[in-house]
C-alpha positions, 0 to 999 in steps of 0.5 A: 443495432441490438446487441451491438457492443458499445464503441470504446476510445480506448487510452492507457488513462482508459484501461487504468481506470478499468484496471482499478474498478476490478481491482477493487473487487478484489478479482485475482485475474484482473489484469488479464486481456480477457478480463480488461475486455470484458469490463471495456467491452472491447477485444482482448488484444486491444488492451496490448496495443496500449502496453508492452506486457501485463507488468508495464499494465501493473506498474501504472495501476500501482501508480494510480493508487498511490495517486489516489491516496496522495490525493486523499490527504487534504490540503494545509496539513501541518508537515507531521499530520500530512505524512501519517495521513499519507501512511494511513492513505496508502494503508486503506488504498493498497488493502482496498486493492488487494491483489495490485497492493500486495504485488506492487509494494516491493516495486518502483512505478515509474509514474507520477503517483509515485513522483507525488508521493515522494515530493509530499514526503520530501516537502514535509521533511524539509519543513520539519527542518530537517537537513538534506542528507537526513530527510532523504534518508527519513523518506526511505525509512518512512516509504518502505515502513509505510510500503512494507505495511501496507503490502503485507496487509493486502497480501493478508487481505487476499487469503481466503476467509478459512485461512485468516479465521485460523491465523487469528485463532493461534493467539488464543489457541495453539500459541496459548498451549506452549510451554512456560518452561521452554519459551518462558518470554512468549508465554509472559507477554502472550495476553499482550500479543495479538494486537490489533493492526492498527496498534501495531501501525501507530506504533510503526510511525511513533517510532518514524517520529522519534527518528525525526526527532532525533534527526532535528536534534543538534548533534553533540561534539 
């Protein structure tokens, strides 16, 4: 009959799937009943029947995510090459996702993309001989390093496009006019204070490395 909805087996697999399409459109209401129903084409309250509330529905859109950038680091990579892929993933994923990489960075997910994020780490740590008390406290450091990064790019990301203009004028305006006398060290290296993200990223996991290094190094008595 015209007009007549198309009929949707709905799964949770289903709704993440949809969940991630608007994601990436960079829609703040994405994980909204009304939303989700829209881009189904199904009723509002169908969504619920398949979880609990709208955080349940975040933590496992957060978790594809991250199985999407563990995904996207290609098989045989040496243990160091595997990881900074993996960082330089989860960077591109949460800021192409926005609105769910901004909110989920701080959080647990509970999932298996998160499960696959943590094994790629551990298994890369071992294999850089590093022991177990040192590579558990390395995939810490290497997990929220990564996660705190890629959550404050996100949040970056979904500012309005005025604010973000401003923001990067400061370097070379408001910053540029303070005074040499009362903050002598800012006005010093100001030429070399607006760096670009990714410098300022590649510098985040050369310093990761050097911990590693230190951690593989024998100990002196």
């Amino acid at each position: 009959m015209a007009g007549r909805k198309r009929e949707v087996r709905l799964s949770p697999e289903v709704i993440v799937d949809a969940a991630v399409r608007i994601a990436a459109r960079a829609e703040p209401d994405g994980l909204t009943g009304k939303t989700l129903g829209v881009e189904l084409g199904v009723d509002r309250s169908a969504v619920w029947r398949h979880f609990a509330d709208r955080d349940a529905l975040l933590l496992a859109v957060g978790d594809r995510l991250l199985q999407m950038a563990v995904d996207g680091v290609p098989g045989g990579l040496p243990p160091r090459e595997r990881l900074t892929c993996l960082a330089h993933r989860v960077v591109k994923v949460y800021v192409a996702h926005p609105y769910i990489g901004a909110a989920i960075a701080c959080r647990p997910l509970r999932g298996p993309g998160e499960l696959a994020a943590i094994e790629m780490m551990l298994a890369a740590m071992q294999e850089l001989g590093l022991p177990p008390g040192a590579a558990a406290r390395l995939q810490k450091l290497f997990a929220d390093t990564v996660l705190s990064y890629a959550g404050m790019l996100a949040g970056y990301a979904v500012l309005p496009a005025h604010v973000r203009e401003a923001d990067e004028r400061l370097w070379a305006g408001t910053y540029a006019t303070v005074s040499a006398d009362e903050y002598p060290a800012l006005a010093a290296h100001l030429p070399h204070l607006a760096q670009q993200h990714e410098d300022v990223f590649d510098s985040l996991i050369h310093a990761f490395w050097l911990a590693a290094e230190q951690a593989q190094s024998p100990r002196d008595s």
